[in-house]
C-alpha positions as a printed Julia matrix, in Angstrom:
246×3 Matrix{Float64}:
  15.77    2.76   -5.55
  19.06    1.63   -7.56
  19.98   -1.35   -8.35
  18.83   -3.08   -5.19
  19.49   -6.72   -4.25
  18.42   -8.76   -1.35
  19.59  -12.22   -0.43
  17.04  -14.14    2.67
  18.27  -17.25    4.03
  21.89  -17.61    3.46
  22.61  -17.26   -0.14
  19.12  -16.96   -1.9
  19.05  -13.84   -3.74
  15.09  -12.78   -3.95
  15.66   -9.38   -5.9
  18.25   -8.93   -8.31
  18.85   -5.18   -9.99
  15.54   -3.42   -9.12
  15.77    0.59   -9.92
  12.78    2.8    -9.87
  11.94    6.07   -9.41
   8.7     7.39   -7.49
   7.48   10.44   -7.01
   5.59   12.86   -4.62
   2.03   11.99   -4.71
   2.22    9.47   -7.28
  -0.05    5.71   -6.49
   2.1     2.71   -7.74
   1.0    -0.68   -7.99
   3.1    -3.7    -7.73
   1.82   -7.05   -9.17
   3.73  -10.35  -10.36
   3.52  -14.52   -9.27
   3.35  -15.17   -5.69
   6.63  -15.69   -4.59
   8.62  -13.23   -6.87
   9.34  -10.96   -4.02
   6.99   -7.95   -4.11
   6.5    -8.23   -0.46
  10.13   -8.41    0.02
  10.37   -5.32   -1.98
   7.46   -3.28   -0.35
   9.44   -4.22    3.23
  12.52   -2.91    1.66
  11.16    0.32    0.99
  10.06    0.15    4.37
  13.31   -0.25    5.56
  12.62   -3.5     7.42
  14.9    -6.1     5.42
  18.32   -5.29    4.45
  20.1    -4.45    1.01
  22.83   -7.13    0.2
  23.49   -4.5    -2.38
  22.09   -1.58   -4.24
  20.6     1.53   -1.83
  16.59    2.51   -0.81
  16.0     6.18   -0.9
  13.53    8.6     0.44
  14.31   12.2    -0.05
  17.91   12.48   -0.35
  18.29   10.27    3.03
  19.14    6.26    2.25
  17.4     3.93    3.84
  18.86    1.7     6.9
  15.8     1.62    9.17
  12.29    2.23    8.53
  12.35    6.4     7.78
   9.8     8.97    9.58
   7.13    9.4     7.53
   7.07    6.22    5.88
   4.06    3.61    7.22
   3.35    0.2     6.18
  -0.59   -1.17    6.12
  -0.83   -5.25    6.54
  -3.58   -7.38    4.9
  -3.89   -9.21    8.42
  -6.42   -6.96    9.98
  -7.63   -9.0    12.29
  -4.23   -9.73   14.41
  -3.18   -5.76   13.66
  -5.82   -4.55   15.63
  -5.45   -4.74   19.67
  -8.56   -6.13   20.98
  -8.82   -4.72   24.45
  -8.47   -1.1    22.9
 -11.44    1.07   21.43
 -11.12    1.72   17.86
  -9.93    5.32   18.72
  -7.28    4.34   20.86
  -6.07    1.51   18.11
  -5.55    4.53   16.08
  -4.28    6.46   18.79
  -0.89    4.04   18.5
   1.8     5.62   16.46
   0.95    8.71   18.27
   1.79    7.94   21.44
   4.6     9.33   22.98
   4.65   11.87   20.29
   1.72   14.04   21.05
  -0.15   15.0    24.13
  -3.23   12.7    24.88
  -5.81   15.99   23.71
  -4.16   16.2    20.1
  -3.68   12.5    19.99
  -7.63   11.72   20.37
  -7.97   14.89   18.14
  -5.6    13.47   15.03
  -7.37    9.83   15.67
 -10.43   11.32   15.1
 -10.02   13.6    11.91
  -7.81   10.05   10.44
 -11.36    7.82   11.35
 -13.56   10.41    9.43
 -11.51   10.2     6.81
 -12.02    6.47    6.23
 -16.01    6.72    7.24
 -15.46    5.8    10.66
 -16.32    8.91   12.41
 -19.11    7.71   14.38
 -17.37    4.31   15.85
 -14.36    6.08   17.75
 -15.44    4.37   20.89
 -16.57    0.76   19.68
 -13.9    -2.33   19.63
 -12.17   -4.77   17.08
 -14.77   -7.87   17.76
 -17.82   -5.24   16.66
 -16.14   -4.38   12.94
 -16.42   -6.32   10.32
 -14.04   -7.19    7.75
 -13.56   -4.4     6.18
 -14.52   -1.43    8.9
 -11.1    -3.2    10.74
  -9.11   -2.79    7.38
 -10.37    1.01    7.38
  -9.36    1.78   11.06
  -5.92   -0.5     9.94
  -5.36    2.69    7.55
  -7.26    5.13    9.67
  -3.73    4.49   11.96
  -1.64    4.75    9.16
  -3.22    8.02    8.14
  -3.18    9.18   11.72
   0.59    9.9    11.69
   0.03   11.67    8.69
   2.61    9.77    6.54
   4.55   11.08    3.51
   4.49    7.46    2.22
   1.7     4.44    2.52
   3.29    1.21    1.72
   0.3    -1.38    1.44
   0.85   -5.6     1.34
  -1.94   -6.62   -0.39
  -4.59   -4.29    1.69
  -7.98   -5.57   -0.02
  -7.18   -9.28   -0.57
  -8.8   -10.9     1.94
 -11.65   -9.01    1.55
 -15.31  -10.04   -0.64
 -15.26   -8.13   -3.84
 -18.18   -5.2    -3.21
 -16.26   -4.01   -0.06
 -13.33   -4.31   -2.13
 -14.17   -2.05   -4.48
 -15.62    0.1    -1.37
 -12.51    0.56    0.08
 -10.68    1.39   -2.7
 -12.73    3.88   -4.34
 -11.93    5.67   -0.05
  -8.44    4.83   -0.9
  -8.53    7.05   -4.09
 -10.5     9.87   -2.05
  -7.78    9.93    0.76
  -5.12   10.28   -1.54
  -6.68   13.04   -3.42
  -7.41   14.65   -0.02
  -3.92   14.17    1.09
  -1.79   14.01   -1.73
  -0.39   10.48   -0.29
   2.34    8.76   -1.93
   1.31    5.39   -2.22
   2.57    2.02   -3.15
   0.88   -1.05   -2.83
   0.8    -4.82   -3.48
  -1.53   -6.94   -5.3
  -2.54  -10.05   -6.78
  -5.35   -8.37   -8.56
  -4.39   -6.9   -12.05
  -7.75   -5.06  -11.89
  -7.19   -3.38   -8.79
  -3.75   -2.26   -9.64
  -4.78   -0.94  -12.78
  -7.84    1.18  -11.16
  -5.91    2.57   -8.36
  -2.43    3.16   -9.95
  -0.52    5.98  -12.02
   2.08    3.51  -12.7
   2.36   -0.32  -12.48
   5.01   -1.92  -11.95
   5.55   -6.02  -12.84
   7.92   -7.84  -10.92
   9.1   -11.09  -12.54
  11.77  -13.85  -12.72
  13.93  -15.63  -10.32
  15.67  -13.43   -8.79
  12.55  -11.09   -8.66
  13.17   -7.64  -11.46
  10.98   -4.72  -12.81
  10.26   -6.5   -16.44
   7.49   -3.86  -17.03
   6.67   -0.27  -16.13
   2.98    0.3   -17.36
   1.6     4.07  -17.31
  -2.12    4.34  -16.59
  -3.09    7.04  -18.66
  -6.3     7.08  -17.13
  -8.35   10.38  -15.91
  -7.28   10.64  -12.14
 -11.04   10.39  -10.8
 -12.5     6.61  -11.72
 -15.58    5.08  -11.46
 -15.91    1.5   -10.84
 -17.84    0.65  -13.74
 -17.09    3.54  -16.55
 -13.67    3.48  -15.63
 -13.45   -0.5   -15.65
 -15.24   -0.43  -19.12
 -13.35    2.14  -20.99
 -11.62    1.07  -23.96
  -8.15    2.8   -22.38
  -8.65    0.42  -19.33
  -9.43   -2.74  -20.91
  -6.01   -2.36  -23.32
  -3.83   -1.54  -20.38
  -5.53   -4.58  -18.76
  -4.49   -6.72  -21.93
  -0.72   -5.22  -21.91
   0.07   -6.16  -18.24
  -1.74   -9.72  -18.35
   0.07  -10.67  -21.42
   3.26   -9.64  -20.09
   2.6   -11.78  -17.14
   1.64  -14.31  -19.46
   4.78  -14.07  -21.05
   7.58  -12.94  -18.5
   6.31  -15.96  -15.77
C-alpha cells in the first residue's frame, strides 16, 4: 500500500497518506479510536471501497476489485451465517461453482476440523453458540484456502474466555497454514498477542502514526505470554501512543 487516500461521502477524506508493507505469512494488527478508519482501511485492502488516490497491492497486481485469494471475516456472525443451510453447506459457499459438489463437501470439511468443528458438519446456525458461529464464519474463509484473511474486529462481540479460545485457534491455523493475516481491533491486548506487527491508525484524516514490532516468541500462551516483561512494555508503548496521538 502507497500513499493511499480515500474520500466517503462527497468530500470527506477518511485516510490520508497510508503506506505499508506486509508480507507473506506475517499477522498484523490494526488498532486506533473508533472512527479513525481502520475498517475503511481493512475494506480497502479488500478491494471493496475505492482509492481517491494512492494504489492497494497484492503481489505485483493493484487492486480495483476484491483479488482471488484475498477473504474478508465480519464480526456479525449471526447475520453471516444462512440459517436454512447446515453448517457444512454455510461453508460450502465460496466454493460453489468452483469445485464439484464431492471436493466441495471434502474442502468444507478439512476447513471445519481445522477450527474444532469437525463433528457439527451437519447441525445449523440456531444450534451454535456465539462463538462455534464465529469459527464456522472462518471455517468459510479458510475453506477457499485464502492467501490473505482480512478480519473486522472478529472476537469483539464475543465474552472474554471464548475470546481468548478463539484466538489461541487463530494462532494454530496460521501456523498450520502459513496465513497472511490482518485484522482489526479495539483490544490493545489482543492485537499485541496475536500480531508480528501493529499498526496504530490515528488522526483526522486516519494515518499509520506507529508501527510496533512484537518481538515476541511466535508460540504464546495466554497467561506466560500476557505476563512477560517483553509483553507488558510493548503494551505500555502502543497505549501511550494512543494516549498521546488521539
Amino acid at each position: 500500500m502507497r500513499d493511499l487516500e480515500v474520500r466517503l461521502a462527497g468530500p470527506t477524506t477518511v485516510l490520508h497518506g497510508v503506506s505499508f508493507d506486509v508480507h507473506e505469512g506475517d499477522v498484523v494488527g490494526l488498532v486506533g479510536r473508533s472512527g479513525v478508519g481502520k475498517s475503511t482501511l481493512l475494506r480497502a485492502l479488500g478491494g471493496l471501497v475505492d482509492a481517491h488516490d494512492g494504489c492497494v497491492t497484492f503481489g505485483n497486481r493493484a487492486v480495483s476489485r476484491p483479488p482471488d485469494g484475498v477473504v474478508m471475516v465480519f464480526q456479525d456472525y449471526e447475520n453471516a451465517l444462512l440459517p436454512w443451510r447446515t453448517v457444512g453447506h454455510n461453508v460450502q459457499l465460496g466454493l460453489e461453482g468452483r469445485l464439484p459438489r464431492t471436493l466441495r463437501r471434502t474442502a468444507a470439511a478439512r476447513a471445519l476440523e481445522l477450527v474444532g468443528l469437525g463433528d457439527r458438519y451437519d447441525d445449523y446456525p440456531w444450534q451454535m453458540s456465539g462463538g462455534m458461529a464465529q469459527r464456522v464464519q472462518i471455517a468459510r474463509a479458510l475453506a477457499v484456502e485464502p492467501a490473505v484473511l482480512l478480519m473486522d474486529e472478529p472476537f469483539g462481540a464475543l465474552d472474554a474466555i471464548t475470546k481468548a479460545t478463539l484466538q489461541d485457534m487463530l494462532l494454530d491455523v496460521q501456523r498450520a497454514l502459513g496465513t497472511t493475516i490482518l485484522f482489526v481491533t479495539h483490544d490493545l491486548d489482543e492485537a499485541i498477542y496475536l500480531s508480528d506487527r501493529v499498526f496504530v491508525l490515528s488522526g483526522k484524516p486516519g494515518a499509520i502514526t506507529l508501527a510496533l514490532d512484537v518481538a515476541l516468541p511466535r508460540a504464546r500462551d495466554q497467561v506466560t505470554t500476557r505476563e512477560s516483561p517483553a509483553y507488558l512494555g510493548l503494551r505500555r508503548a502502543l497505549a501511550e501512543h494512543l494516549r498521546v496521538a488521539g
